[in-house]
Residue, then its C-alpha position, 0 to 999 in steps of 0.5 A: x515197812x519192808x519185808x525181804x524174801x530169799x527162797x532157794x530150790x524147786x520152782x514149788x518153794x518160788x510158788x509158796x514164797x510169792x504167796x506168802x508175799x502176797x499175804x505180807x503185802x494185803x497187811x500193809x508190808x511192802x515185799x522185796x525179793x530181789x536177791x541178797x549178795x556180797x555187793x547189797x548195800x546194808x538195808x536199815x530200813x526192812x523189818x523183817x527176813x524171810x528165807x525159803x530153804x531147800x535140802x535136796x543136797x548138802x549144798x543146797x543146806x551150805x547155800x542156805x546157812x551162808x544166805x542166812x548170814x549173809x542176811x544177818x550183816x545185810x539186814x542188821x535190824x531186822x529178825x529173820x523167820x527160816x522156814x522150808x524143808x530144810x528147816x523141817x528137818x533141821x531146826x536147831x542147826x539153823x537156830x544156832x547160827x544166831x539164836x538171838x535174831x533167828x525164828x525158825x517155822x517148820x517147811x511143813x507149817x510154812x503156809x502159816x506165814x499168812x497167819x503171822x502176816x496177820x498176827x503181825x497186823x502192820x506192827x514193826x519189829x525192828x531192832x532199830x526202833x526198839x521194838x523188836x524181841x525175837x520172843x514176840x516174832x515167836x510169839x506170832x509163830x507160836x500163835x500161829x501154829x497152835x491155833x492152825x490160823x485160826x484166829x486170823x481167820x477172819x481177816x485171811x482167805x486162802x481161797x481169794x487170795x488172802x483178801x483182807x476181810x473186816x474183823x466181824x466177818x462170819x468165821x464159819x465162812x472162811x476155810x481154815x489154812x492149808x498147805x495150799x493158802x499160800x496162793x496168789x494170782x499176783x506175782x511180785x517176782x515172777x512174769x509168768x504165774x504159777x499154781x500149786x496143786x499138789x504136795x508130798x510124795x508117796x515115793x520113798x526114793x532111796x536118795x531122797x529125804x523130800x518126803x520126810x520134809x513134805x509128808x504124804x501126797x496131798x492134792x488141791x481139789x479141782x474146783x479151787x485150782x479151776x478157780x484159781x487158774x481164771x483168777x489169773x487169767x481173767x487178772x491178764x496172766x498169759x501163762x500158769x505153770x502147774x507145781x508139785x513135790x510130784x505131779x504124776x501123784x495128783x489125785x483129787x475128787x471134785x464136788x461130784x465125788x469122782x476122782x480126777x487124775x493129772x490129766x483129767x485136771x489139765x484137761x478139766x482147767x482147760x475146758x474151763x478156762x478160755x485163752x491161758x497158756x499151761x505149762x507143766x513143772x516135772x513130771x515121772x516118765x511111767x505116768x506118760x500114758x495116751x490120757x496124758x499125751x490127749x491133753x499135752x496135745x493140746x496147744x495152750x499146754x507149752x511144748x516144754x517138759x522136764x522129766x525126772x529120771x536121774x539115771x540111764x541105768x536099770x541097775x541103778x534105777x532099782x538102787x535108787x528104788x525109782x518108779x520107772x525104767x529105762x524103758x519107761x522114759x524111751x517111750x515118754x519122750x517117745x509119745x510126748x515128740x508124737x504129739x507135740x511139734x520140736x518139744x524142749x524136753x529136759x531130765x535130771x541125772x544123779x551123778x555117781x549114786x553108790x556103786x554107779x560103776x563106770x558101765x552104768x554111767x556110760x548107759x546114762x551117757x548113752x540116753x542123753x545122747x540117744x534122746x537129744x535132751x534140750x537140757x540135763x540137769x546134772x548134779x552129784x550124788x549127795x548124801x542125805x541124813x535118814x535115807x537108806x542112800x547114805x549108808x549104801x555101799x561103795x560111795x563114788x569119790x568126788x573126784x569121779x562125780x565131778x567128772x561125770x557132772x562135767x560130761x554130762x553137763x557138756x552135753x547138755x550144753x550142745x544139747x541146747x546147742x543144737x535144739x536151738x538151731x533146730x528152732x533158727x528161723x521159726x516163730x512161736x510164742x514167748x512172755x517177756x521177762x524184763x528190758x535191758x541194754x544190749x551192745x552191739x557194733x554201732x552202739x547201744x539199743x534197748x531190747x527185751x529179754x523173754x522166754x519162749x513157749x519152749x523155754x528158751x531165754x531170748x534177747x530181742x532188740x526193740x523199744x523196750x518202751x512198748x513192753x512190760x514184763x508178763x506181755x506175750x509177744x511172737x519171737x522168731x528164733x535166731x542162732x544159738x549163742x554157744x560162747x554165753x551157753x557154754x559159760x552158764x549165760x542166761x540168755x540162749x539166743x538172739x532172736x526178733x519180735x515179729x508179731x509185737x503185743x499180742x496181749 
């Protein structure tokens, strides 16, 4: 019986949909999340639709409705479950798409698709057969959330993975589902594993509705992620990535009762753990301290950071009632570039937030020319209902933050550029993602498409055969391909494998 996945946004909503997976597989469900599109044949055959939503902007809501009904043609007996953040926060906009077919379960009570895994217990609900009434799937969810799990409790085990347990199993020695049990050390569609260790925020962004949708700050304990982490690594994962709403927020007391930072995390997982490479999703440039950068300089922690900055303005920064200044992210990438050789160091950046005038967007030009970004995530100013940004005052015409997304994304597009001919001809680490044909003037060869240390997207001829998706390999960097990174491509570079199947 097939289940299908969508999951839009952060690479935390990616982490939580590859648990919930995980929990629908251990019940005997087969999972796919290869993603829908226009061309996708209709499928007959799945039971049920899962779709992971984000509402970081209005066009992350407008993906999210045409991918629901995309689904609904796609997958036409089959019931759909809409969780995620934008489901938090707008239930009855998604439930009027189709109110006959579609369940809706809050972002904040989406760890409890491992309870419905259960409550589900292998049954098929699909139109097809007969079986199916959008009252049982609500009556699974409905199960679910007014028992917090607990009565699947004694067949799930958010602590080993969801481990299917026997039906007389000593209830009292299970924990209960939290918004950390949706964890699993076997990925269906990542090559590289990943941990959730913190969820929420404390910040009250003025564009930002993320912790309406998330709630508070909340942090796993540093037992369960040292735990979790050798689980994947002695299951042969080579990389982790560390996720969180904001990780620079992780604050957790261990068994001992003292209270563990970020770093102190990082740096307890390392001690911990003996050969599995970390990596870190986003992090606040204001909490780049000296402890931070002790543990960053580490070798297992990958050279590849993503700070969240969103503008070059200190005018703006206060409207935007940020944590930092511009200062802040200076010394950052400053102290970062210290302590760790050529890093690929990416920002996002809000174009045309209320009242950016045109001095305040070229001070934000300024800094990512001035700090050689790898890569700039631009994006327009979005209004978001309920946050103090929607009712600021003046609103930048469309026209004025496309334009400004189009300077900035061009020069992220050269920032690529020119890191990766800071790279030609050097050697680092990389984890292949898949194998595919490549064309080249004499003909077809096979080669294998992974992402480097620094996360740069490389193709490298080879025998495919020699190499399955989540091997580490050593790749030596070539030229840039510039036409494919100005087009949006994926793949960076071309580059070869110079040290093959390392692990």
């Amino acid at each position: 019986m097939k289940i299908h996945f969508e999951t839009l946004g952060c690479r935390l909503n990616h982490d939580e949909s590859e648990g919930a997976a995980r929990a629908f597989s251990l019940q005997g469900f087969v999972p796919d999340m290869e993603g829908v599109t226009s061309s996708t044949a209709e499928d007959s055959e799945t039971v049920l639709c899962v779709i992971n939503t984000c509402t970081v902007t209005g066009k992350a809501e407008q993906k999210a409705r045409r991918l629901i009904r995309l689904m609904l043609q796609k997958y036409p007996f089959a019931p759909i479950i809409v969780t995620g953040c934008y489901a938090e926060l707008d239930a009855s906009s998604i439930k009027s798409i189709c109110p006959d077919r579609i369940a809706v379960l809050a972002g904040t009570k989406k760890y409890l698709l491992a309870a419905i895994a259960v409550e589900m217990n292998g049954g098929v609900l699909s139109i097809k057969n007969g079986s199916f009434s959008l009252e049982r799937l609500e009556q699974y969810i409905q199960a679910a959330v007014s028992g917090n799990g607990e009565k699947s409790m004694r067949r799930v085990s958010p602590v080993t993975g969801l481990n299917v347990l026997s039906n007389d199993a000593d209830e009292t020695s299970v924990p209960h589902l939290d918004i950390f049990s949706l964890y699993t050390p076997v990925f269906e569609k990542h090559s590289r594993g990943s941990i959730k260790v913190q969820d929420g925020c404390n910040c009250a962004c003025a564009f930002c509705r993320i912790h309406l949708a998330r709630g508070k700050s909340v942090s796993l304990s540093p037992e369960e992620v040292v735990s979790r982490v050798k689980e994947m690594e002695d299951g042969g994962m080579n990389e982790v990535v560390f996720t969180g709403v904001n990780l620079s927020q992780y604050s957790a007391a261990g068994k001992d009762g003292k209270r563990l930072s970020f770093s102190d995390l990082l740096q307890l997982v390392i001690d911990s753990t003996s050969k599995i490479l970390l990596r870190i999703s986003s992090f606040y440039p204001q909490s780049v301290d000296d402890r931070l950068c002790a543990v960053l300089s580490n070798p297992r922690v990958q050279p590849f950071f993503h700070l969240s900055i969103q503008s070059g303005s200190d005018r703006i920064l206060r409207l935007m009632n940020r944590p930092h200044s511009v200062e802040h992210v200076v010394r950052a990438i400053e102290k970062i570039r210290s302590v760790k050789d050529n890093p690929f160091i990416s920002c996002d950046i809000i174009a045309g937030f209320p009242g950016e005038s045109e001095e305040d967007f070229e001070k934000t030009m300024d800094l990512c020319r001035n700090q050689h970004f790898a890569w700039i995530h631009a994006f327009p100013f979005s209004p978001r209902p309920g946050t103090p940004a929607e009712k600021m005052r003046p609103q930048i015409p469309e026209r004025i933050k496309g334009e400004r997304v189009r300077l900035l994304t061009e020069t992220a597009r050269q920032g690529k550029i020119d890191y990766i001919k800071s790279w030609s001809g050097r050697t680092i680490s990389a984890v292949v993602e898949n194998s595919r044909a490549m064309r080249k003037s004499d003909g077809r060869t096979s080669s294998i498409h992974a992402v480097t240390a620094n996360y740069l997207h490389i193709q490298c001829p080879c025998d495919e055969k020699k190499y399955r998706p989540g091997m580490s390999v050593k790749v030596t960097v070539g030229e840039p391909l510039e036409d494919n990174i100005r087009a949006g491509g994926e793949i960076d570079c071309i580059g070869s494998i110079s040290k093959p199947n390392l692990c």
